[in-house]
Backbone bond lengths (Angstrom), bond angles and torsions (degrees), N, CA, C in turn:
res aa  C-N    CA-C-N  psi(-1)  N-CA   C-N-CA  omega(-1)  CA-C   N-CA-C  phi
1 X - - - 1.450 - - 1.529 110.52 -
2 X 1.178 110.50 -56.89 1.856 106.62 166.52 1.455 114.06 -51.67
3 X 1.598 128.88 -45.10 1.577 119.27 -173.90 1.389 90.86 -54.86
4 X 1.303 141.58 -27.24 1.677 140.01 -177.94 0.823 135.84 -73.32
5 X 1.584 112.70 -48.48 1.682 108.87 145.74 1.209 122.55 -53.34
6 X 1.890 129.60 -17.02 1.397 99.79 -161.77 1.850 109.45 -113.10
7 X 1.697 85.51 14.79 1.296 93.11 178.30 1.361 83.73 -94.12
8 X 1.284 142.63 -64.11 1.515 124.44 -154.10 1.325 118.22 -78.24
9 X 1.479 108.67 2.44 1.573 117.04 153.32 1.527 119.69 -63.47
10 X 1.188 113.00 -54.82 0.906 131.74 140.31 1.527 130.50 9.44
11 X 1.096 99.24 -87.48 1.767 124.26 -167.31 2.035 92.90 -88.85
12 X 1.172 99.24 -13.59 1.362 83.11 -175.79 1.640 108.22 -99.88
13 X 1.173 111.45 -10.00 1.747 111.40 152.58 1.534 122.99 -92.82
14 X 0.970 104.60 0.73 1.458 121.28 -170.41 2.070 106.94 -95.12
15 X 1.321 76.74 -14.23 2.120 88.94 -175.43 1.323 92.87 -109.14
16 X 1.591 97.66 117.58 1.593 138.24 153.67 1.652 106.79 -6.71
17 X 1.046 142.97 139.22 1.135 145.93 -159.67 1.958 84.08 -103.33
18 X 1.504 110.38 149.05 1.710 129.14 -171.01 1.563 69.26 -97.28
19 X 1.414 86.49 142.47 1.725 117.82 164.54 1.731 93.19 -82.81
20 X 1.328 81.91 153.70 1.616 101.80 179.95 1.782 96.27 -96.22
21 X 1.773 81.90 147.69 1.709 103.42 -169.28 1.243 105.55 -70.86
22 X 1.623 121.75 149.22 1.820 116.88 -173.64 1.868 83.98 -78.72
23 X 1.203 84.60 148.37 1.451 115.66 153.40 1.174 130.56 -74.48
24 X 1.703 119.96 112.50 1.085 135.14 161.78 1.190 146.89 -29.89
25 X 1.247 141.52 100.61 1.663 123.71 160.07 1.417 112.36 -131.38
26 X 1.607 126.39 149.81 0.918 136.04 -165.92 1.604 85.16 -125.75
27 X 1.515 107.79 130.44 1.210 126.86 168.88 1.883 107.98 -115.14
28 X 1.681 88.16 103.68 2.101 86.47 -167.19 1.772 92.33 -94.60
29 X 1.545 121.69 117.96 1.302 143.45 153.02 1.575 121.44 -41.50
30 X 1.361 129.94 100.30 1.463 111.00 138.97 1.061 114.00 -145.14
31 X 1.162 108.16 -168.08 2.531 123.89 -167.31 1.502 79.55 -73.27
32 X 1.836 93.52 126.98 1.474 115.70 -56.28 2.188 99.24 -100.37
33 X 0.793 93.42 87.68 1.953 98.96 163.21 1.318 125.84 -168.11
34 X 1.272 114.03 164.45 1.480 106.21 -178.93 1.543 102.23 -121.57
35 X 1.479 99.88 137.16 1.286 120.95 161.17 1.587 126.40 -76.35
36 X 1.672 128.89 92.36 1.578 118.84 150.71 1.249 137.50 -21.48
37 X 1.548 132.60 137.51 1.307 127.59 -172.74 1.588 88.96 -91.93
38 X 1.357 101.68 -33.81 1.706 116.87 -145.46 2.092 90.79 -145.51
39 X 1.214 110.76 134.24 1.408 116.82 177.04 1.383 111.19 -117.24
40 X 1.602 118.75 -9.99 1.413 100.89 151.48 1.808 103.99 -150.66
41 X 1.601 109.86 173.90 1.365 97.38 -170.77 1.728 92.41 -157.66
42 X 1.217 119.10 -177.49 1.442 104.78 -154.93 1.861 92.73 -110.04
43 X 1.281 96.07 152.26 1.901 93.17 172.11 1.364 103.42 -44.30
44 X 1.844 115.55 165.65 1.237 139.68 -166.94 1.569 130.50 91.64
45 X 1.363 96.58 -161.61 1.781 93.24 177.60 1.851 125.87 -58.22
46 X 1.276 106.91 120.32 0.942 113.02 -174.67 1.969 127.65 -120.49
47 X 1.046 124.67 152.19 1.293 106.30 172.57 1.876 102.13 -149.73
48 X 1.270 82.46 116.93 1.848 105.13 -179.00 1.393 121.79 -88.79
49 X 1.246 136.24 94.48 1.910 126.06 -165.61 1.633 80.62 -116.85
50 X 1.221 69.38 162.22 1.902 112.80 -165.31 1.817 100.28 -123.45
51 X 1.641 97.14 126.20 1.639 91.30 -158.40 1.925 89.38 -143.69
52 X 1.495 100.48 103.02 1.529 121.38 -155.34 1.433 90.63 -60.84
53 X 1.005 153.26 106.09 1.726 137.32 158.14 1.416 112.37 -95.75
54 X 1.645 132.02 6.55 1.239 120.92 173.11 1.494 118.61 -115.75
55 X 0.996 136.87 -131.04 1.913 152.11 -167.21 1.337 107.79 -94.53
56 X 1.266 106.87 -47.93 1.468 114.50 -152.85 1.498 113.30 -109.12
57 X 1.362 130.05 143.80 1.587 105.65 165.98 1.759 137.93 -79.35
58 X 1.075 115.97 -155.59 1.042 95.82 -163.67 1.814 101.39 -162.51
59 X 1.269 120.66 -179.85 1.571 135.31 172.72 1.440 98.81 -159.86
60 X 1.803 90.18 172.37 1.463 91.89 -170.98 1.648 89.01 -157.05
61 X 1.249 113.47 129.31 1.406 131.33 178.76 1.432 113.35 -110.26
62 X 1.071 130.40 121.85 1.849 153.08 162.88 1.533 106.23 -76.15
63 X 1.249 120.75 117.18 1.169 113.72 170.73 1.737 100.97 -161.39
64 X 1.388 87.90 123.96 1.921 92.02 178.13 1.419 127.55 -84.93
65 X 1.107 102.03 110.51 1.712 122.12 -166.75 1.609 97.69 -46.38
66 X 1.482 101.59 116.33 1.472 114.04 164.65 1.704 90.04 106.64
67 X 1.098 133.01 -8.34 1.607 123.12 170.07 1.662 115.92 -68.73
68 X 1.591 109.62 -177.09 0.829 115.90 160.72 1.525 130.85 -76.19
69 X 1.171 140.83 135.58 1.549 124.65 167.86 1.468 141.25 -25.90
70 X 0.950 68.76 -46.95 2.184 94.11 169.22 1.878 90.44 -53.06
71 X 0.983 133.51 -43.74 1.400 121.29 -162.55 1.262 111.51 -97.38
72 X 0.903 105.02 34.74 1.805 115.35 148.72 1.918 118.82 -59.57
73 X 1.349 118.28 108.57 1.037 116.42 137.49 1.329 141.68 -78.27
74 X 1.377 130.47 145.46 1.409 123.45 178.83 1.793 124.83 -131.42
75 X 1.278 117.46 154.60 1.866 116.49 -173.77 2.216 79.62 -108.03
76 X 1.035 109.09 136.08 1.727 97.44 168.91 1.319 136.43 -68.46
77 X 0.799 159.37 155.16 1.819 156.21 179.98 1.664 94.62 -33.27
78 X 0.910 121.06 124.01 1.809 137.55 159.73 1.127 138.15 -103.81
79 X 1.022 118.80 92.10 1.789 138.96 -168.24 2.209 98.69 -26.64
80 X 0.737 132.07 127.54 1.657 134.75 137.43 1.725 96.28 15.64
81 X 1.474 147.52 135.53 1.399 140.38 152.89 1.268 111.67 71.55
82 X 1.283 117.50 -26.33 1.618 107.23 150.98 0.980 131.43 -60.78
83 X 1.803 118.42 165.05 1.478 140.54 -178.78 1.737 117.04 -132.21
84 X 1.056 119.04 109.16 1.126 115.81 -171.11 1.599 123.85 -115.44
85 X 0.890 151.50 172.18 1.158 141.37 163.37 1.687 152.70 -115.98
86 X 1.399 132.08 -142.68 1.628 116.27 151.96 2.004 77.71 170.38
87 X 1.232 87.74 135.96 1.644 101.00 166.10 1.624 109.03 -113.16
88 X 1.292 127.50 166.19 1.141 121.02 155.78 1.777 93.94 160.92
89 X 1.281 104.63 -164.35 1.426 133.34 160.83 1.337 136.30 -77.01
90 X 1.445 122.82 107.03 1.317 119.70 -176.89 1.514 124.55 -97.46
91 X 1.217 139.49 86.32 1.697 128.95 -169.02 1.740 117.02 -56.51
92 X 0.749 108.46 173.72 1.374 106.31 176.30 1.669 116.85 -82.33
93 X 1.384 102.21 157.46 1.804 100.16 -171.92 1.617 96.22 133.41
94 X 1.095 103.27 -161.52 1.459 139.95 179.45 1.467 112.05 -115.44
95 X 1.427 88.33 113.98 2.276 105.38 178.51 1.416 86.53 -107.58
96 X 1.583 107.31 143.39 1.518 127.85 144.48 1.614 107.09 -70.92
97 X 1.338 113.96 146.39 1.073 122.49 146.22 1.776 117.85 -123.51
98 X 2.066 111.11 124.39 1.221 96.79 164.66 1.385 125.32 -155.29
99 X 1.176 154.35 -154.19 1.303 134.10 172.10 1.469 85.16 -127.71
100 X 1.584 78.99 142.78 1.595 119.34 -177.42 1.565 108.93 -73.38
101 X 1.110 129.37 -34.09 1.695 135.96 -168.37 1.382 99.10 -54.46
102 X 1.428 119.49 122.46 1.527 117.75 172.72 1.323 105.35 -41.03
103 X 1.469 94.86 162.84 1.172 117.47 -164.94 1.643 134.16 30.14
104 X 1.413 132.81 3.86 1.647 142.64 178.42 1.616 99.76 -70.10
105 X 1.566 111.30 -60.94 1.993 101.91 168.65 1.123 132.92 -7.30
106 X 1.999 89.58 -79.51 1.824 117.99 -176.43 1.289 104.21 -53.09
107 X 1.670 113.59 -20.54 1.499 103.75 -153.93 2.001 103.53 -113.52
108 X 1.602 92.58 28.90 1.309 116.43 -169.81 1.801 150.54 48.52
109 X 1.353 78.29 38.42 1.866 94.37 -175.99 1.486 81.10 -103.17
110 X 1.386 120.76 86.97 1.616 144.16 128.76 1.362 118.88 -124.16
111 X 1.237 119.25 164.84 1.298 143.27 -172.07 1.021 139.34 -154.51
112 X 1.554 145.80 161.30 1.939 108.97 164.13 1.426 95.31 -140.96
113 X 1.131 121.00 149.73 1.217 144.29 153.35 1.478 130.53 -67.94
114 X 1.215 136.10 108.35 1.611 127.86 169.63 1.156 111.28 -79.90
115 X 1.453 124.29 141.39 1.042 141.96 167.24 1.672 120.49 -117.80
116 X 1.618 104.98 79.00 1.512 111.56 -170.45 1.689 119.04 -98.89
């Protein structure tokens, strides 16, 4: 009975460690702001959808305050009742979130995300 536990002791350090699940956020759209599911989430895999609940459509730009331009992430323009998405990597800091469609910004559909 012990050679049994110490074989499946064993095999159970011996198995590859499970990647951790990306982290969620739902960014819900309407005239004109977006509502957070989640306002902060920890560095790593992440996946951000964009979930239209008003008239108009919409986009949604990732960009980490104090980066370069080039590091723009983006979810694409989303029809009214659509859900759209963006996977990737989030570092730690402070992300903007905003839609790109003239004038929706000024007209305050931004946000930011922590990444602690």
């Amino acid at each position: 009975m012990r050679r049994l536990a110490l074989v499946a002791l064993f095999f159970a350090l011996a198995a590859p460690a499970q990647a951790a699940a990306p982290q969620r956020v739902l960014v819900e759209a309407t005239e004109f702001r977006f509502t957070l599911s989640r306002t902060s989430v920890k560095p790593g895999s992440a996946i951000v959808q964009l979930a239209i609940r008003g008239e108009d459509p919409h986009d949604l730009k990732l960009r980490k305050v104090g980066a370069a331009r080039a590091s723009i992430a983006s979810v694409p323009e989303t029809l009214p009742g659509g859900v759209a998405e963006w996977r990737g990597k989030l570092t730690k800091g402070r992300w903007e979130l905003y839609c790109s469609i003239e004038g929706h910004k000024a007209a305050g559909m931004r946000t930011v995300l922590n990444v602690k």
